[in-house]
KEROTOR-190775 format. One record per atom (N, C-alpha, C, O): x, y, z. Coordinates in steps of 0.02 Angstrom, whole numbers, plus 32768, in hexadecimal, padded with zeros to 4 digits. Layout:
BEGIN
XYZ/...
***
This chain:
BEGIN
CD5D90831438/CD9F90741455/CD9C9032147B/CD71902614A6/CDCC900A1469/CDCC8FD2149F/CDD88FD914DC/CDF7900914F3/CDBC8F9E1506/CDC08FBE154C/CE038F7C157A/CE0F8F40157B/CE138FA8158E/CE458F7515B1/CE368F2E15E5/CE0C8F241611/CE728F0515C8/CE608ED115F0/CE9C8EBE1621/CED58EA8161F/CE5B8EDA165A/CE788EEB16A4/CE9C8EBE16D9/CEBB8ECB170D/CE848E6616A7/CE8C8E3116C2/CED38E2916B5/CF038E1A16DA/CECE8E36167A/CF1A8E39166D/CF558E681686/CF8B8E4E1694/CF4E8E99168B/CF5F8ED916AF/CF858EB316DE/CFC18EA516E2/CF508EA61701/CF5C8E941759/CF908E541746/CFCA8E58175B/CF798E15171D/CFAE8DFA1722/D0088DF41706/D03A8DD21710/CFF18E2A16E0/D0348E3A16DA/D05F8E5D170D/D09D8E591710/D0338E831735/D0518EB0176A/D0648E781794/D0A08E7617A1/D0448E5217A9/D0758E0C17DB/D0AE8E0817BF/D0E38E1B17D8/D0A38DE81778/D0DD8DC9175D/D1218DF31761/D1588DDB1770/D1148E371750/D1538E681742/D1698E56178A/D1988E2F178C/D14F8E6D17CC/D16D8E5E1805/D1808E211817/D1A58E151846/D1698DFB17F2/D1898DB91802/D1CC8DA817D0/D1E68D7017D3/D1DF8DD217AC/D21C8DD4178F/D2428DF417B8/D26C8DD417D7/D23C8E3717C3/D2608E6917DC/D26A8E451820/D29A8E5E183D/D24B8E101846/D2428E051886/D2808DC4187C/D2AE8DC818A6/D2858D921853/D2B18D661833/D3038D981839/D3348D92185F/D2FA8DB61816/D32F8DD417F5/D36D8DF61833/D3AA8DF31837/D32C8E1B1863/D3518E3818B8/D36C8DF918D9/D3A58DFE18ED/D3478DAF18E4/D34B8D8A18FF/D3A08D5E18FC/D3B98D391927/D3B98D7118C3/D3E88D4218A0/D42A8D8018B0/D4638D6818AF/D4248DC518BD/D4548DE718EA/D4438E0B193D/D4628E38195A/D4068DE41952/D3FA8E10198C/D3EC8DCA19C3/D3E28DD01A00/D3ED8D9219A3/D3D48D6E19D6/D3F28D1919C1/D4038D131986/D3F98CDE19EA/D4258CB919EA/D4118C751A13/D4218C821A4D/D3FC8C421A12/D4048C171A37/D3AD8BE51A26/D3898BF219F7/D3A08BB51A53/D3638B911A3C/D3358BA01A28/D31F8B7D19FA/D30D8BDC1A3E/D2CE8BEA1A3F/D2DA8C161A05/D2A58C2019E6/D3158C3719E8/D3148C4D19A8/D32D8C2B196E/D3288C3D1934/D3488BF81986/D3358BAD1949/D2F98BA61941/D2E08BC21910/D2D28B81196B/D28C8B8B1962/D2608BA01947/D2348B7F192C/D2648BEB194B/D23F8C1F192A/D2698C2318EA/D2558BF418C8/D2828C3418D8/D2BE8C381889/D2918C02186B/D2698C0E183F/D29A8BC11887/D29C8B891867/D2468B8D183D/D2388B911801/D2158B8A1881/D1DD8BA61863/D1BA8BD71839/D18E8BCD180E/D1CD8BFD1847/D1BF8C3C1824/D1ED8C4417D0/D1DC8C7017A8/D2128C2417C7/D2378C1B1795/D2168BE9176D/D22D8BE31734/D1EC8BC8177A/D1D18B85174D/D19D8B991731/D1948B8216F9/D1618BD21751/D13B8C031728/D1358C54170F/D1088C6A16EB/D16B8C79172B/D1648CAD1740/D1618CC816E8/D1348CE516C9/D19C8CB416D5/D1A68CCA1684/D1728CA41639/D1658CBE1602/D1618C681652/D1398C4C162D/D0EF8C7D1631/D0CF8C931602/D0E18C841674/D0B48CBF1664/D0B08D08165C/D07F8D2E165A/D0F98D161656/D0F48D55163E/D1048D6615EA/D10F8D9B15CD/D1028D2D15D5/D1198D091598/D0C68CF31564/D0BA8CF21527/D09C8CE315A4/D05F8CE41587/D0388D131585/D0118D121556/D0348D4415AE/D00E8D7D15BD/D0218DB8156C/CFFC8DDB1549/D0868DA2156D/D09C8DBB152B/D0638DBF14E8/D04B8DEB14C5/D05E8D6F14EF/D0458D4F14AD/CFEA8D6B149C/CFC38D66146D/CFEA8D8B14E2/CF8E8D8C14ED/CF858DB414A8/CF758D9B1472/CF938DFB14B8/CF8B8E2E148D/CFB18E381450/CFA48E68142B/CFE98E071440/D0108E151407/D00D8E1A13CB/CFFF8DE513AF/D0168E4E13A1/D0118E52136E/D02E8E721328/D0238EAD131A/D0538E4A1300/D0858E6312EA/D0688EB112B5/D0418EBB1287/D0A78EE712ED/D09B8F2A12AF/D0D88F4812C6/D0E68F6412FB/D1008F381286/D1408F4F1282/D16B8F7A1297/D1A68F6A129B/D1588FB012A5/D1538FFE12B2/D15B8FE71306/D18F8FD91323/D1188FEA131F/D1238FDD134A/D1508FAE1385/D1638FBC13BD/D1588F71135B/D18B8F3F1360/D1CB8F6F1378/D1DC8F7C13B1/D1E48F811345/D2148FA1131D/D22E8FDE1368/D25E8FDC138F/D2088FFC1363/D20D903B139D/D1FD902413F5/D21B90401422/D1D38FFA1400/D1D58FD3143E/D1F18FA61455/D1F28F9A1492/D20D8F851428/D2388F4D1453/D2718F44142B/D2A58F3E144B/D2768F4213EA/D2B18F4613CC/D2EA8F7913CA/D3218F6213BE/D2E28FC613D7/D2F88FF213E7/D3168FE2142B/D3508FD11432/D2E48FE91465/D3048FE214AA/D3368FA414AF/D36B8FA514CF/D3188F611484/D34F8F3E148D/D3A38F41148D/D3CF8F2914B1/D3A08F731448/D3EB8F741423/D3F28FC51467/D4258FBA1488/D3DF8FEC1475/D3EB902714A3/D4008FF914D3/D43D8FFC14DD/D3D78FC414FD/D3EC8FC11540/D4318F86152B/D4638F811550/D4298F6214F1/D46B8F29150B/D49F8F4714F1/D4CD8F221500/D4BB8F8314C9/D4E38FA814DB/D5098FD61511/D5448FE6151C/D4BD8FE61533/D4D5900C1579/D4F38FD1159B/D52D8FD515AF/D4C98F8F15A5/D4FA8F6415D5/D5218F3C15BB/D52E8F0D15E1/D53A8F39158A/D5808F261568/D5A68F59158F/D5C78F4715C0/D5A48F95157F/D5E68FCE1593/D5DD8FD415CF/D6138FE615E8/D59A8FCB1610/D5A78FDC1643/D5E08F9F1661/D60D8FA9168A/D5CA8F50163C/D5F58F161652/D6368F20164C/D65E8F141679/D64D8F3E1601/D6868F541611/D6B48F821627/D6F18F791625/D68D8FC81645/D69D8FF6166B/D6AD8FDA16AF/D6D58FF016D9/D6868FA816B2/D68E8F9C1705/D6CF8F591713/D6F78F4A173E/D6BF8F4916E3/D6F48F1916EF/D73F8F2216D2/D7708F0116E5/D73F8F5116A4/D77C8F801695/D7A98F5A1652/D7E68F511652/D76E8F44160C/D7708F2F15E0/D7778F7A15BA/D75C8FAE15CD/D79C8F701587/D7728F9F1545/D7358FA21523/D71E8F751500/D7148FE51532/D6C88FE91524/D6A58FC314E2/D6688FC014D8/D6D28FAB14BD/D6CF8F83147A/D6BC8F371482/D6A38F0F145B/D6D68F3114D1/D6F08ED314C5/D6AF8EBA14CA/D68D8ED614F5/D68F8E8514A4/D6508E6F14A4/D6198E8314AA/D5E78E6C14C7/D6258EBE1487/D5EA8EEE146F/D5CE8EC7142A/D5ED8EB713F7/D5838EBE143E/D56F8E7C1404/D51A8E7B1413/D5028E7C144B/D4F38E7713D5/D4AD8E7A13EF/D4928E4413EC/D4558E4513F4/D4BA8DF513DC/D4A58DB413D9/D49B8D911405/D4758D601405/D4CB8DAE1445/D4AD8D841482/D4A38DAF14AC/D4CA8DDC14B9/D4648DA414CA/D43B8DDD14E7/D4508DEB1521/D4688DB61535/D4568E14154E/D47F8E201594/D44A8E1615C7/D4188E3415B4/D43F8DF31605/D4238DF01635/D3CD8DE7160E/D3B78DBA15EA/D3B68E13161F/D3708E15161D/D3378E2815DF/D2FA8E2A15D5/D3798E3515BB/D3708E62156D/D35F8E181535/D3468E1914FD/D3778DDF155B/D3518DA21518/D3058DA71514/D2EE8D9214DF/D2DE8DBB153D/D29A8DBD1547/D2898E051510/D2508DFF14F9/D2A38E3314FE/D2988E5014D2/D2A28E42148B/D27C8E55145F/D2D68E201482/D2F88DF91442/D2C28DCB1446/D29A8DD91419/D2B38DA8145F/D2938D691450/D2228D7B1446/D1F98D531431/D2168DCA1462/D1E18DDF144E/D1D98DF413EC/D1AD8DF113C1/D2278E0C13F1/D21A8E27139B/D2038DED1386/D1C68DEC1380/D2228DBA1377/D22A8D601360/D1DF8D68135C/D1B58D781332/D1E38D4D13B4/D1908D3C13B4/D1528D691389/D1308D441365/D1468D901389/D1198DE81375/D1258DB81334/D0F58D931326/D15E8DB2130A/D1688DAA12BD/D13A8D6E1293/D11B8D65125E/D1508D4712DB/D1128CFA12CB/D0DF8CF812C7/D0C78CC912A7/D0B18D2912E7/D0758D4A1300/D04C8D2F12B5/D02B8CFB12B3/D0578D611276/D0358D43122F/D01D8CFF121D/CFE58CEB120E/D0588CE21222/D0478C8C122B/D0298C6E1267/D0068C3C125D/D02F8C8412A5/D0028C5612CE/CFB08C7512DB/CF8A8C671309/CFA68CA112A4/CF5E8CCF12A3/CF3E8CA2125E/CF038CAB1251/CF628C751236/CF4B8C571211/CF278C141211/CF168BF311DF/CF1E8C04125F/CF0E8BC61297/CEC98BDF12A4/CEBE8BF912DB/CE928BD9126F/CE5A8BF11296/CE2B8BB512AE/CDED8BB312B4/CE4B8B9412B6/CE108B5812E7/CE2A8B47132C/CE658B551337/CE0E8B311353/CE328B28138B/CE5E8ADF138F/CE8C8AD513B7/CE498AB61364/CE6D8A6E134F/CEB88A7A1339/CEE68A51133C/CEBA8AB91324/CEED8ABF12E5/CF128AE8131F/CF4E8ADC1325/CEF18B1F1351/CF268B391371/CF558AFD13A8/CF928AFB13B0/CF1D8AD013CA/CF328AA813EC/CF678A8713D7/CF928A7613FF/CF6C8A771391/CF968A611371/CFDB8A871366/D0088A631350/CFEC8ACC1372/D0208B07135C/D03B8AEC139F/D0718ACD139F/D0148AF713DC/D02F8B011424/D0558AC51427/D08F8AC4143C/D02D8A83140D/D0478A4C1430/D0A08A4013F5/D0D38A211402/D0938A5F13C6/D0BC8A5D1391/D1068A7313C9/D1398A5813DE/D0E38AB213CF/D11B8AEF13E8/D13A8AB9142D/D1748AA6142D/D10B8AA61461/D1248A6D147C/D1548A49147E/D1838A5014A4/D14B8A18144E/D17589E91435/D1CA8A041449/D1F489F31472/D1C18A4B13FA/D20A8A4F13ED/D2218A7F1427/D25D8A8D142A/D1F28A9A1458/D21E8AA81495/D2278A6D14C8/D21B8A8514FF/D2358A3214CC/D25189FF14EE/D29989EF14BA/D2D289EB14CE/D27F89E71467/D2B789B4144D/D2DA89EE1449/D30F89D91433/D2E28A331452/D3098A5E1440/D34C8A5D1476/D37F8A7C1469/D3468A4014A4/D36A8A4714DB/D3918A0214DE/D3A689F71517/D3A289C814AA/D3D089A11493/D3FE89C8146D/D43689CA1486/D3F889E7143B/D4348A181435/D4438A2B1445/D42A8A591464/D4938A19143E/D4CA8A38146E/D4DD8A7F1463/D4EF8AA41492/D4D98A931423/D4E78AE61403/D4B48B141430/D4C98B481449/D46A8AFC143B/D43B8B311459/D44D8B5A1485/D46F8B4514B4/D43D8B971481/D4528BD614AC/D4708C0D1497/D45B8C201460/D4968C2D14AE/D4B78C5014AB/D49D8C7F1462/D4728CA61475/D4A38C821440/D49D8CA513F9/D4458CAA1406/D4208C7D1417/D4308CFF13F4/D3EF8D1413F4/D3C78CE6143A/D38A8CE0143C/D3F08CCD1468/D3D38CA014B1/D3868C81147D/D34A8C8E147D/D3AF8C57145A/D3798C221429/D35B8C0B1467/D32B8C2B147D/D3738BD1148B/D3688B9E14BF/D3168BC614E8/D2DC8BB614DC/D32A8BEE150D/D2EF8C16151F/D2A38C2D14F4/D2688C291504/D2D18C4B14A6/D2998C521489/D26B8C2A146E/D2358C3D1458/D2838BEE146E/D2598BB9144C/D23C8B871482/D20B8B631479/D2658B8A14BD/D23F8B6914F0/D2018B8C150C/D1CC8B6C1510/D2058BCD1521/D1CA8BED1533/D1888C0114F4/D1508C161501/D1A18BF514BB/D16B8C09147F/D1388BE01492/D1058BFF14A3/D1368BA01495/D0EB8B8E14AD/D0AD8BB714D7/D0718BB714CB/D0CE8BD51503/D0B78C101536/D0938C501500/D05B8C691500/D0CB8C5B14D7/D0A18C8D14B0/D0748C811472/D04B8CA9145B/D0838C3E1458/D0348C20143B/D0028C30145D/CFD28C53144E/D0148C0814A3/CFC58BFD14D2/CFAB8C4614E4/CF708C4F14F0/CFD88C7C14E5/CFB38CBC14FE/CF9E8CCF14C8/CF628CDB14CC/CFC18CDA147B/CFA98CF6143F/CF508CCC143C/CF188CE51441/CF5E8C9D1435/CF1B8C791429/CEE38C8C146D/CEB08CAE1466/CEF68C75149E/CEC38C9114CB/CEBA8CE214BE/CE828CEE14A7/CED28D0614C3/CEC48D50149F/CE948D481473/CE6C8D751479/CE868D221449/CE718D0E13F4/CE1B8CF6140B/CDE68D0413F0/CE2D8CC51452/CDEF8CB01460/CDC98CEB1491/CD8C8CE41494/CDE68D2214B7/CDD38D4614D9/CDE48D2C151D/CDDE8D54154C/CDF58CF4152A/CE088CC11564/CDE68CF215AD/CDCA8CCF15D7/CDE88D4115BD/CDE88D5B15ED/CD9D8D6A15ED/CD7E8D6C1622/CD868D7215BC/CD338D8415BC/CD1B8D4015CB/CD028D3C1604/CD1A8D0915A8/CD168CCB15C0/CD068CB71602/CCD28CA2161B/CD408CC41618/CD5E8CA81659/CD248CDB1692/CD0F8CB616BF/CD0C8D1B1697/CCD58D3D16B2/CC988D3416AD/CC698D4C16CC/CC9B8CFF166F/CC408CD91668/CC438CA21687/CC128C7D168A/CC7C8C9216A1/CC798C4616D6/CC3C8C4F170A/CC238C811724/CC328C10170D/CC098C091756/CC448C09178B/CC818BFF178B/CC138C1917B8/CC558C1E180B/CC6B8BB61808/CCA88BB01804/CC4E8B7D1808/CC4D8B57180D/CC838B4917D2/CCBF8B4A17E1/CC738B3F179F/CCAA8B2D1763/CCE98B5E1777/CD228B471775/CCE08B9C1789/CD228BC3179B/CD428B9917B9/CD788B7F17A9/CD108B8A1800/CD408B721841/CD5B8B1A1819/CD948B05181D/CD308AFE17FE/CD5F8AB117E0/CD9F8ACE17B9/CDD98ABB17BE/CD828B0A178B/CDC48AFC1760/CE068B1D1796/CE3D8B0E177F/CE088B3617BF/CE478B5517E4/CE568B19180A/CE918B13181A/CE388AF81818/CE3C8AC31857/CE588A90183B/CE768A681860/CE568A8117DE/CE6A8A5817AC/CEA98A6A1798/CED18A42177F/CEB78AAE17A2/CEFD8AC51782/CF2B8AC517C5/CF658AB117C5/CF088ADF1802/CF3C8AD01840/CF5B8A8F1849/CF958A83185A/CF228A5C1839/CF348A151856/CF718A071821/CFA789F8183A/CF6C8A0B17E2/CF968A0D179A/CFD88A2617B9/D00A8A0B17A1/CFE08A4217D5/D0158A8217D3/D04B8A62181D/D0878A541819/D01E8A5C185E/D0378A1F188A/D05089E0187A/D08889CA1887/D02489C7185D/D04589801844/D08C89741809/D0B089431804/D08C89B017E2/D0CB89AD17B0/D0F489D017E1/D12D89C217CE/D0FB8A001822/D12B8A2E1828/D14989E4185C/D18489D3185D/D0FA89B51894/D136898A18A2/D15F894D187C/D18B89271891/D14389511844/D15E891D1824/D1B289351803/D1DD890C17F3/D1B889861800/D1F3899417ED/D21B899B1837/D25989981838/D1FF89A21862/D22789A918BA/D23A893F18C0/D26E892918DA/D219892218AD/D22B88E418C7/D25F88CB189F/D26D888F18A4/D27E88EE187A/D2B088D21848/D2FB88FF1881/D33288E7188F/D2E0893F1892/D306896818AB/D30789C31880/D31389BB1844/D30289F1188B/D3088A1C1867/D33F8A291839/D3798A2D184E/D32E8A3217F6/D35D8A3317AB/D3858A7E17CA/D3768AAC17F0/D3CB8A631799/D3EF8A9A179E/D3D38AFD177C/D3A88B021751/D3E78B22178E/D3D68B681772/D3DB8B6F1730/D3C18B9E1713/D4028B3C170F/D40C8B5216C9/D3C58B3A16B7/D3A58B621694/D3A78B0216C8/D3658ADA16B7/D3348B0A16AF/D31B8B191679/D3258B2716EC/D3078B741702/D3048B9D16D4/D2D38BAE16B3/D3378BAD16D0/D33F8BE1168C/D34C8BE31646/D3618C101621/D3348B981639/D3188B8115ED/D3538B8E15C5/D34E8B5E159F/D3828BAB15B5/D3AA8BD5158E/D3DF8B981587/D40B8BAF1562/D3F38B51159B/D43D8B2C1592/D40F8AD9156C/D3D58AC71567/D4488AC1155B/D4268A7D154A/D42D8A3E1586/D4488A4115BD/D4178A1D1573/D41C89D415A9/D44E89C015BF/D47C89A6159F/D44B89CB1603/D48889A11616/D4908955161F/D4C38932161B/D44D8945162C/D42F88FB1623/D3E288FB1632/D3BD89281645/D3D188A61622/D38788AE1627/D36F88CB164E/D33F88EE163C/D38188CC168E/D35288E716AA/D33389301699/D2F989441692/D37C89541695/D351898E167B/D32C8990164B/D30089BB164F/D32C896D161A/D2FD895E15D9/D2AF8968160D/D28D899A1604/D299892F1646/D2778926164C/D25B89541690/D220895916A2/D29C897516B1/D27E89C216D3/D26489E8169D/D22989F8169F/D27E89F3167A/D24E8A0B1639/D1F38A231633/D1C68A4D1635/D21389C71626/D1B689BC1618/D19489C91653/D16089E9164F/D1A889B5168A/D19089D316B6/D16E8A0316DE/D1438A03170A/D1978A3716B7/D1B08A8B16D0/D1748AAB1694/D14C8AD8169E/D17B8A901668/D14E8AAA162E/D1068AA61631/D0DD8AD31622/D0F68A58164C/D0B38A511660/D0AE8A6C1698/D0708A6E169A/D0C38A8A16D8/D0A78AA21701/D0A48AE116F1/D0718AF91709/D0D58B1D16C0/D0D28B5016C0/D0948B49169A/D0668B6D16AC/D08B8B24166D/D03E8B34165B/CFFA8B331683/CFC98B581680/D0078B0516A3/CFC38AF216DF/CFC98B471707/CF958B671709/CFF98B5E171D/D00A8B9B1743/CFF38BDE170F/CFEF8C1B1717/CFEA8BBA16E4/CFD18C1E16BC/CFA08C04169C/CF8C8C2A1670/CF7C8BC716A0/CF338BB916B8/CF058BEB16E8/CED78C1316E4/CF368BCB1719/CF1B8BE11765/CF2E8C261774/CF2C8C2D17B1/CF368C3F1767/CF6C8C8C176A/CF388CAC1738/CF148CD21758/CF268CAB16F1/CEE48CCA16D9/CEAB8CC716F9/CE818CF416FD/CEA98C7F1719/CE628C7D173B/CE4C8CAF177B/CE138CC51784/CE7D8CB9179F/CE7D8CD817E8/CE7D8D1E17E1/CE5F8D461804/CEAC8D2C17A2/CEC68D6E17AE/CE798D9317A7/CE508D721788/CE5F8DDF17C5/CE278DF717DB/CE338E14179A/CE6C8E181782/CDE88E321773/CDDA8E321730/CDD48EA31742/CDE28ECA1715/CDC48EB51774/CDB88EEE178A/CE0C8F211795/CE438F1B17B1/CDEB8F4C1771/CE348F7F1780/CE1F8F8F17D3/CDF18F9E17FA/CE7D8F7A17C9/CEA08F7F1818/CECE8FCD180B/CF008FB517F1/CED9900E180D/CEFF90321819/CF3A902E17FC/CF4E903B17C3/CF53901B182C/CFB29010181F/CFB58FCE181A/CFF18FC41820/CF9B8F9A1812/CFAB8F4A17ED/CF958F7717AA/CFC18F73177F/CF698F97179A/CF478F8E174E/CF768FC41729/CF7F8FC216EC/CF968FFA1758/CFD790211716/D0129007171F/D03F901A16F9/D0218FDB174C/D0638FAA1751/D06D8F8A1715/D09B8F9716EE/D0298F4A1708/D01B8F3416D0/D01D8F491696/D0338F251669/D00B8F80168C/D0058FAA163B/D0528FBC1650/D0668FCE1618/D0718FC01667/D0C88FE71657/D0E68FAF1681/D0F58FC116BA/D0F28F751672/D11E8F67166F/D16C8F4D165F/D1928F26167B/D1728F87160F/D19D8F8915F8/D1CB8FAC1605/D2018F9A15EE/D1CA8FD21620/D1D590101657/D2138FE71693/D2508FE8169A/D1DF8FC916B1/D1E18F9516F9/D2258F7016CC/D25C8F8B16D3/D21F8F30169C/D23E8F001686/D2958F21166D/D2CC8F061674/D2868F5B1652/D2D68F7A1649/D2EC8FAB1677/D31F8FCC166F/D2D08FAF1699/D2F9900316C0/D2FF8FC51707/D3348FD71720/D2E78F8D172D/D2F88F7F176B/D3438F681760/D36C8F7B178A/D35B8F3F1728/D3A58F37173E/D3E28F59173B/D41C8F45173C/D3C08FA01738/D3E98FC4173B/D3E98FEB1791/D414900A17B0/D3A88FD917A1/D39D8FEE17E3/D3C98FC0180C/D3EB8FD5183B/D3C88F7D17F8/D3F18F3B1814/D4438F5F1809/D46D8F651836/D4488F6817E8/D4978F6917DB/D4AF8FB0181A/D4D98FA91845/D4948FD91812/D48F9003183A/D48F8FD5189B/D4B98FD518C8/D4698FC31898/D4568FA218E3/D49E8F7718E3/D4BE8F851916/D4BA8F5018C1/D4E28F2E18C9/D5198F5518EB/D53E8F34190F/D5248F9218E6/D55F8FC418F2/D5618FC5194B/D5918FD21970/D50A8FAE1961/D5078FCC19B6/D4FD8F7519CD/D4E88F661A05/D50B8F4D19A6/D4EC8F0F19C6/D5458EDB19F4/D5818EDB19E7/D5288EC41A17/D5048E9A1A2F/D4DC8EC21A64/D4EE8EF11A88/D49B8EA11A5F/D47B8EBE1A9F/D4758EA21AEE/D4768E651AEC/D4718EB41B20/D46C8E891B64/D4338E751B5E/D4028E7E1B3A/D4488E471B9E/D4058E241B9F/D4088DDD1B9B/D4408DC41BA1/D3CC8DAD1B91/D3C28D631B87/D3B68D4F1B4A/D3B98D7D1B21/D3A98D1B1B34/D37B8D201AE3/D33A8D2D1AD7/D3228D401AA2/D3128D1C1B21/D2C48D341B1B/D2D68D781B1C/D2BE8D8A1AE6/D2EF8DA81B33/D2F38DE21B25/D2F88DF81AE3/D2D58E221AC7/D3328DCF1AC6/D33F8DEC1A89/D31B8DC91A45/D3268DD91A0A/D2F48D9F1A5A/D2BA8D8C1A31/D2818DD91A40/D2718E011A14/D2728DDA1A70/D2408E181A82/D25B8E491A58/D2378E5D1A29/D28D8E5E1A5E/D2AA8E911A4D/D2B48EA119F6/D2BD8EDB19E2/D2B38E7F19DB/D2BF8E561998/D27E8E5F1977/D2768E781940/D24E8E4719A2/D1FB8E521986/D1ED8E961986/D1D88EBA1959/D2028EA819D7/D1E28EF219C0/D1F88F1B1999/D1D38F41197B/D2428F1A1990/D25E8F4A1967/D23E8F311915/D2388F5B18E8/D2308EF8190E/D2138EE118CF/D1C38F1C18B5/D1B98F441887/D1A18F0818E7/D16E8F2618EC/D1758F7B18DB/D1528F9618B1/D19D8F9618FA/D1A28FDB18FF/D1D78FF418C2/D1E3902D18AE/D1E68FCE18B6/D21C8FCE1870/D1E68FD11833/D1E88FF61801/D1B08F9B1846/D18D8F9617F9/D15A8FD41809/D1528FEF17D2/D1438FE91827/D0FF90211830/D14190611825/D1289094180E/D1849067182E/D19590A6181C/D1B990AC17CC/D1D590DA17AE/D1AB907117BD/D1D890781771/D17490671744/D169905C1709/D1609069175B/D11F9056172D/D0DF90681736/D0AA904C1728/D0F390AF1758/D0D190EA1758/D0CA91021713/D0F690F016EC/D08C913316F5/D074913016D4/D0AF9167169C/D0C0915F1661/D0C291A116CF/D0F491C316C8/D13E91B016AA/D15B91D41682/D155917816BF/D181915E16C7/D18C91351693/D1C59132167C/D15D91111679/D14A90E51642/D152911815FD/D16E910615CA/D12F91631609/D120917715D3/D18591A515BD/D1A091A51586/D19C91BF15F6/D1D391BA15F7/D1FF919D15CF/D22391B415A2/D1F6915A15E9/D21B911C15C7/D21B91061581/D24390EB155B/D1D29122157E/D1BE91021527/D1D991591506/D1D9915C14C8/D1E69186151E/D1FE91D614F0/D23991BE14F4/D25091B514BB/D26A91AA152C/D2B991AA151E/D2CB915A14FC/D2F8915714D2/D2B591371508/D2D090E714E4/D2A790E014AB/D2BC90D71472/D26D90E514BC/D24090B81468/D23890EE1438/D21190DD140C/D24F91271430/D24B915313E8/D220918413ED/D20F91AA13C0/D20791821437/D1D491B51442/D1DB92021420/D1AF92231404/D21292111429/D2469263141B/D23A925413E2/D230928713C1/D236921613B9/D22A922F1355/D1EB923A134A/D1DF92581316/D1BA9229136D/D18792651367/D18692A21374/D17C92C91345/D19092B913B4/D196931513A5/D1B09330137C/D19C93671368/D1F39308135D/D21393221327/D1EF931D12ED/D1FB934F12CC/D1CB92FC12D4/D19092E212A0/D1659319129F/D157933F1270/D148931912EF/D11E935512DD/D12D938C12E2/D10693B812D2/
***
């Protein structure tokens, strides 16, 4: 049996909270210091959860099929009709599985990815993969001169972040995490100290222009002008330097509750915005914004350890991913 890789685990368990922690921030909290944080945390948060995707991926249909393609079309129906329940549309009006609702493009855009999987397994040198990534590169910068990008299957996103899931598919391919535990402490400490400095120097080089608008952030619109072309490039090379450094650090040893966070967080990624929508009903909260930054984290935190419990996960995968057509099977 293969044995799990714990490195990964753990860093996915950041990452999920650092979505879910994004996601509170944008209805629970308001003002500089959550520009700030948004702004940051938005330039790697998804690129590496986008690579971590790519680590283990591997296209098998079935599975495809019942894990992410299933829940997709389940959940962007539920929030089609809850949008228009609440807002007092007919349960019909823009009920549609082409443009993905809120948080559900990240599932649409895994089938895609999983499908490509065949062809970028056909890259067996490292010249030739270097070559896919830098490929994939390219057409996530020129993709964002068209004006059509977006909206339909949230193209804009999926093709901007695919580089991310080259680099994880392939590092998967190289073992990148076993690797990375035969380091010397010395080469460890250069290469983190190489990806920090990397990661400073592009984040001030995108602060000295001034911070890009949210649409930039969220990859999904086309150019409004150069500059964003060239927040872009920016944003792209640092999210990479950042899930550099983010594999390197993350601890290779099962942690408890980082290490079943990690294994379920599919769990975590569809059931919190529904926890959000819910919270929205009691919000605004008192208080300052450091409060409601605090407040925002923790509930992040305690949000992802109760939806990605081991229980909870398995739950999730019997009522959404087809679990129930097995008992019936057997």
């Amino acid at each position: 049996m293969h044995e799990r890789d714990y490195r990964i685990d753990n860093l996915r368990c950041l990452l999920i909270v650092l979505v879910v922690f994004c996601h509170l921030l944008v209805v629970m909290s308001a003002g500089p210091l959550t520009g700030v944080l948004y702004q940051v945390i938005y330039v790697f948060h998804m690129p590496a959860f986008v690579f971590v995707t790519g680590y283990f991926a591997r296209w098998r249909p079935q599975r495809v099929a019942r894990g992410l393609l299933l829940p997709y079309v389940e959940f962007q129906v539920l929030s089609c009709l809850w949008g228009n329940l609440t807002s007092g549309r007919a349960w019909w009006h823009d009920l549609t599985l082409l443009q993905p609702r809120w948080t559900l493009w990240y599932l649409l855009a895994c089938v895609i990815w999983y499908a490509t999987t065949p062809l970028l397994a056909r890259a067996s040198t490292p010249r030739v993969r270097l070559a896919v990534i830098a490929g994939a590169f390219v057409v996530a910068i020129a993709i964002g001169w068209l004006p059509w990008v977006g909206g339909i299957l949230d193209a804009s996103r999926l093709i901007v972040l695919y580089p991310f899931f080259c680099g994880g598919f392939y590092a998967g391919k190289a073992e990148l995490s076993a690797r990375i535990d035969k380091l010397n402490p010395k080469r460890w400490a250069r290469l983190c100290i190489a990806c920090a400095t990397l990661v400073a120097a592009l984040m001030a080089l995108h602060y000295a222009h001034g911070a890009c608008p949210k649409e930039v952030l969220y990859r999904d619109t086309p150019y409004a002008n150069t500059w964003e072309c060239e927040a872009r490039i920016i944003m792209q090379l640092a999210a990479s330097a950042c899930c550099a450094m983010l594999i390197l650090v993350t601890p290779s040893r099962h942690l408890p509750l980082a290490s079943m966070v990690g294994r379920n967080t599919i769990s975590v990624y569809l059931l919190h915005p529904w926890c959000i929508r819910v919270l929205r009903l009691v919000l605004p909260l008192p208080g300052g914004e450091i409060l409601h930054v605090i407040a925002a984290l923790s509930l992040a935190i305690m949000l992802s350890i109760a939806l990605g419990t081991d229980r909870v996960c398995m739950a999730f995968r019997y009522v959404f991913c087809g679990g129930w057509l097995d008992r019936q099977a057997a």
